[in-house]
C-alpha positions in Angstrom: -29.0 6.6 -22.8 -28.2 8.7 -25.7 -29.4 12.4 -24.3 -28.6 12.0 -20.8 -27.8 15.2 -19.3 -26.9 15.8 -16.0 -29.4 18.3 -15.3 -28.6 19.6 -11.4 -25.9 18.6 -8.9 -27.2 19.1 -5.2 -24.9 18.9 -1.2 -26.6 19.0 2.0 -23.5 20.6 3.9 -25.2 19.8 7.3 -27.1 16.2 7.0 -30.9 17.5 6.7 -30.9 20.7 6.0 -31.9 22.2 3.2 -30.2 21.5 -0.1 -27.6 23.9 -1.5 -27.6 23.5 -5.6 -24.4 23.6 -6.9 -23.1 24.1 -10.9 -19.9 21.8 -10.5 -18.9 19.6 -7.7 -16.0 17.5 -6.7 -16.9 14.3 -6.5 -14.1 12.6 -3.4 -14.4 9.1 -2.7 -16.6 9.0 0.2 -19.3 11.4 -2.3 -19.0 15.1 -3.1 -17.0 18.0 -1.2 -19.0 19.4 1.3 -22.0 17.0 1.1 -22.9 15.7 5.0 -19.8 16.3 6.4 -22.0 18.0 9.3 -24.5 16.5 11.5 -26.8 17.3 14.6 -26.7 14.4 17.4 -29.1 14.2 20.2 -27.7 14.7 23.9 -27.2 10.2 23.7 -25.4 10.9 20.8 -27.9 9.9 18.3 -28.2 11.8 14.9 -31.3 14.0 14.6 -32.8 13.7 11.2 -35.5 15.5 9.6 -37.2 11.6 10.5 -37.7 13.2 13.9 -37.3 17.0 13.4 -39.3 17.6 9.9 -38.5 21.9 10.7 -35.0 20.9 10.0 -36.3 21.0 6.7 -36.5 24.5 7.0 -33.1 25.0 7.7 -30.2 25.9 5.2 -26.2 26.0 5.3 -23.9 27.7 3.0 -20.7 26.3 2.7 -17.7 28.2 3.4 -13.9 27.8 2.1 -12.2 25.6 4.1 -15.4 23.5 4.7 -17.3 25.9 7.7 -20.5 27.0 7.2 -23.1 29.3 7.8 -26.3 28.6 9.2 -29.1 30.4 8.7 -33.0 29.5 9.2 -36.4 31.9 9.2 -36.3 34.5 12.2 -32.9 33.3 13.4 -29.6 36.0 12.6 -27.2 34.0 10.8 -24.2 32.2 12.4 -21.0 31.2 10.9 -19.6 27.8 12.1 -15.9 27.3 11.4 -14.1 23.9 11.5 -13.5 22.7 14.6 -9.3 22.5 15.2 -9.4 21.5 18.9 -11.4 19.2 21.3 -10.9 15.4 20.7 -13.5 13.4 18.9 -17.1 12.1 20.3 -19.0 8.7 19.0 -22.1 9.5 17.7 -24.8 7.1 16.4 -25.6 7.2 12.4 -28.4 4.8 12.4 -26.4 1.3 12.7 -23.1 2.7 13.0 -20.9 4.3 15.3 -19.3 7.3 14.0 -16.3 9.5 15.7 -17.0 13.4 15.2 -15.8 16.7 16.2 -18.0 19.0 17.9 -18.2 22.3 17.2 -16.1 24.5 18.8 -17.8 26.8 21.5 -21.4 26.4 22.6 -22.5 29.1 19.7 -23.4 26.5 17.3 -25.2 24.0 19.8 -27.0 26.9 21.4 -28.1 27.8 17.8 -29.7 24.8 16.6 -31.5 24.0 20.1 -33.5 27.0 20.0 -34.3 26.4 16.2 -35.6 22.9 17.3 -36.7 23.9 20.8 -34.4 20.5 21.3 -30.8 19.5 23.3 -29.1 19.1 20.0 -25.3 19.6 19.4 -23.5 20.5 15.8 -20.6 17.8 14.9 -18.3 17.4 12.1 -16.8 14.4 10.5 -13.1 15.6 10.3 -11.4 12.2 8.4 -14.3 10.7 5.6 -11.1 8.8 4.5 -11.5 6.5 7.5 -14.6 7.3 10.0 -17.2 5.5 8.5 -17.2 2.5 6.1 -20.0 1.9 3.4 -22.4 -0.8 4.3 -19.9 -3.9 3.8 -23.0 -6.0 2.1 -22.8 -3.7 -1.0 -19.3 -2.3 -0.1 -16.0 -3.1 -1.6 -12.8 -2.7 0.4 -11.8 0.7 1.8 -15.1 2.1 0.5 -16.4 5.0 2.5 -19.1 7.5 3.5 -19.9 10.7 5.2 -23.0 11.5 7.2 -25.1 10.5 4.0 -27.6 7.8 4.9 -25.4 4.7 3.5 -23.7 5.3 0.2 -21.2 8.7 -1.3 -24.2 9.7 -3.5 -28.0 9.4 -4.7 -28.8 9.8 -8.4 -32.9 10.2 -9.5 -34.1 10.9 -12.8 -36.2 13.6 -14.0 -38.0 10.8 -15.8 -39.0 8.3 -13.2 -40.3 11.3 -10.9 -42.5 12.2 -13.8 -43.9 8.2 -13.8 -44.0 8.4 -9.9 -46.1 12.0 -10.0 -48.4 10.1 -12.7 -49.2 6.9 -10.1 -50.0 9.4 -7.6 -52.2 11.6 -9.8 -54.5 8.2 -10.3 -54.5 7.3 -6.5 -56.2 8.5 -3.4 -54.4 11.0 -2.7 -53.8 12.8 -6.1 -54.0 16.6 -4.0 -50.5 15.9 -3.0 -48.9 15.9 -6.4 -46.7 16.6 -8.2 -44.0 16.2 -6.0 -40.8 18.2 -6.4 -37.4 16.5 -6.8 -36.3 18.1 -3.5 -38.9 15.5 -1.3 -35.9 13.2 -2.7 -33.3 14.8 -1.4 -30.5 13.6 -4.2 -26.9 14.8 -5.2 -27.5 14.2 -9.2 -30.4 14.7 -11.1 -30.2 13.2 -14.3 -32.8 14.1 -17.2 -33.2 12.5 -21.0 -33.9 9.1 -20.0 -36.7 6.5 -19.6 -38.4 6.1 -16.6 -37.0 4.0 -14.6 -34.0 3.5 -16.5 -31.8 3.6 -13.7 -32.9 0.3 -12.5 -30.6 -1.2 -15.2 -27.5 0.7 -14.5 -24.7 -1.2 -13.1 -22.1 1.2 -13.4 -22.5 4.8 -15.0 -19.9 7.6 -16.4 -21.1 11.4 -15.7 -18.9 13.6 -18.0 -15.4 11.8 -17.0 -16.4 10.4 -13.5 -16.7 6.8 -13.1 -19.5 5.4 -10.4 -20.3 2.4 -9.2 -24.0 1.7 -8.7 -24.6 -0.2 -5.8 -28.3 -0.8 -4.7 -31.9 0.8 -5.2 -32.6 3.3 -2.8 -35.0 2.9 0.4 -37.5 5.6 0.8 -38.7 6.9 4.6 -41.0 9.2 5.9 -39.1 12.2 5.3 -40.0 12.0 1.3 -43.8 13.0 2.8 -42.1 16.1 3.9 -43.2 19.3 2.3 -39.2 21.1 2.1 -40.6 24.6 1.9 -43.4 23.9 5.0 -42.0 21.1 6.9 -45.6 19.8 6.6 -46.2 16.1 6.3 -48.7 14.0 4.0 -49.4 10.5 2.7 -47.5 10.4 -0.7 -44.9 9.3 -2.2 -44.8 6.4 0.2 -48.9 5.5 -0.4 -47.8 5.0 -3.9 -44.4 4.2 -3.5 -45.8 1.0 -1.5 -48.3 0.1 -4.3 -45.8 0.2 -7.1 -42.3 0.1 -6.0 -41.6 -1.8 -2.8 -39.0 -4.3 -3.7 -37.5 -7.0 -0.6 -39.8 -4.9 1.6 -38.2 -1.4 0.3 -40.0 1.6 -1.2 -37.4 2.4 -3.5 -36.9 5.3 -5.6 -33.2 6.5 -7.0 -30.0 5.3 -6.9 -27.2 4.8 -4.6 -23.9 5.5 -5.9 -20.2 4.9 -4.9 -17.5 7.0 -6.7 -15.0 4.5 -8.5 -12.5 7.8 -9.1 -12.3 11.5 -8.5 -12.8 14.1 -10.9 -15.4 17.2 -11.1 -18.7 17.0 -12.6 -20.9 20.0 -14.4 -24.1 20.3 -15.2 -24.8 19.4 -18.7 -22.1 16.8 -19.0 -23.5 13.6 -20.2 -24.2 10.8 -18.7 -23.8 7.5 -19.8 -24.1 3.3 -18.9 -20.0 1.6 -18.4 -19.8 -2.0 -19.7 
């Protein structure tokens, strides 16, 4: 791996919105500060994704000291969304798991995102990472946790293997849908100066002085088809992603990462394989 570079660090403070792009990050056990540590749940309690809602994708959140936020999405005014500090704690569903969250204090917030979505949605917050939500115990080790991210702390994808995946599609049937930009995949770290597909052999990786643990490929859905400027949807990268990369019945592309200690990392530090 002798040039690889961490190339951009990326948090999603609410789970799918918009990505915020970030030149250092502290990276906390359960994946870096402020990444998914807000959510939007359906009025059952179920999280609202952009699986369901692609014009989430359309939404952005600046992250605040003291971990609010501020909302803000085309022809809305901007709100600001501070911590909740009262109120006792709701279960929400995160796909297979039941999660306790705050609400957000007030109806502001709620109010907010329903009329974005034309949806009953409410805000939430995950107020304790340390012990809410435990990382899928088949690839977990003990005391391993999450926040609102899919299933693991982080995602990694290489410059490299999105450059192979933009050349399959440019040869198949739907080559007017390519390239794709890195942001259809949604990562925390984009790693560049490597081979493609490189990652597939990592088992455990150092970027700059942080440790990570790689624990499985990840499993691509329908929200990589979703344009993240337009919210509009198309056939690729899971047409190609199904001819060339389905493993156990997965479309996989990046992968999924679980801090092994705490530190900060830059863009430009290297990266490089543990033994």
């Amino acid at each position: 791996m002798g040039n690889a570079r961490l190339q951009s660090i990326h948090v999603h403070p609410v789970k799918a919105f918009r990505s915020l792009s970030l030149r250092e990050a502290v990276v906390e056990p359960w994946g870096l500060t402020g990444d998914r540590r807000w959510m939007l749940i359906d009025h059952g309690g179920k999280v609202v994704t952009q699986r369901r809602q692609p014009r989430l994708a359309l939404a952005a959140a600046e992250l605040l000291p003291g971990g609010g936020v501020r909302l803000s999405a085309p022809g809305r005014e901007p709100l600001t969304v501070p911590v909740p500090r009262a109120g006792g704690p709701v279960v929400t569903q995160l796909f297979r798991d039941k999660v306790e969250a705050l609400p957000a204090e007030g109806g502001a917030a709620h109010a907010w995102c329903s009329d974005f979505l034309g949806a009953d949605v409410r805000l939430v917050y995950l107020d304790d990472p340390a012990s809410r939500r435990p990382v899928d115990p088949e690839y977990a080790l003990p005391g391993e946790t999450v926040s609102f991210a899919d299933g693991f702390p982080l995602l990694l994808v290489t410059t490299a293997s999105l450059d192979a995946l933009n050349s399959l599609i440019a040869v198949g049937e739907h080559a007017d849908e390519g390239p794709l930009p890195m942001n259809r995949f949604r990562p925390n770290l984009v790693v560049s100066g490597t081979g493609p597909w490189a990652e597939d052999g990592w088992s455990r990786i150092a970027v700059g002085e942080v440790a990570f643990r790689v624990a499985k490929p990840c499993g691509r859905c329908v929200v990589t088809t979703t344009d993240q400027g337009t919210a509009g949807r198309g056939r690729e990268p899971l047409h190609s992603l199904g001819r060339y990369r389905s493993v156990n019945g997965k479309l996989v592309f990046g992968q999924n990462l679980v801090p092994v200690g705490r530190g900060t990392v830059r863009v430009g530090d290297p990266v490089r394989t543990v033994e």
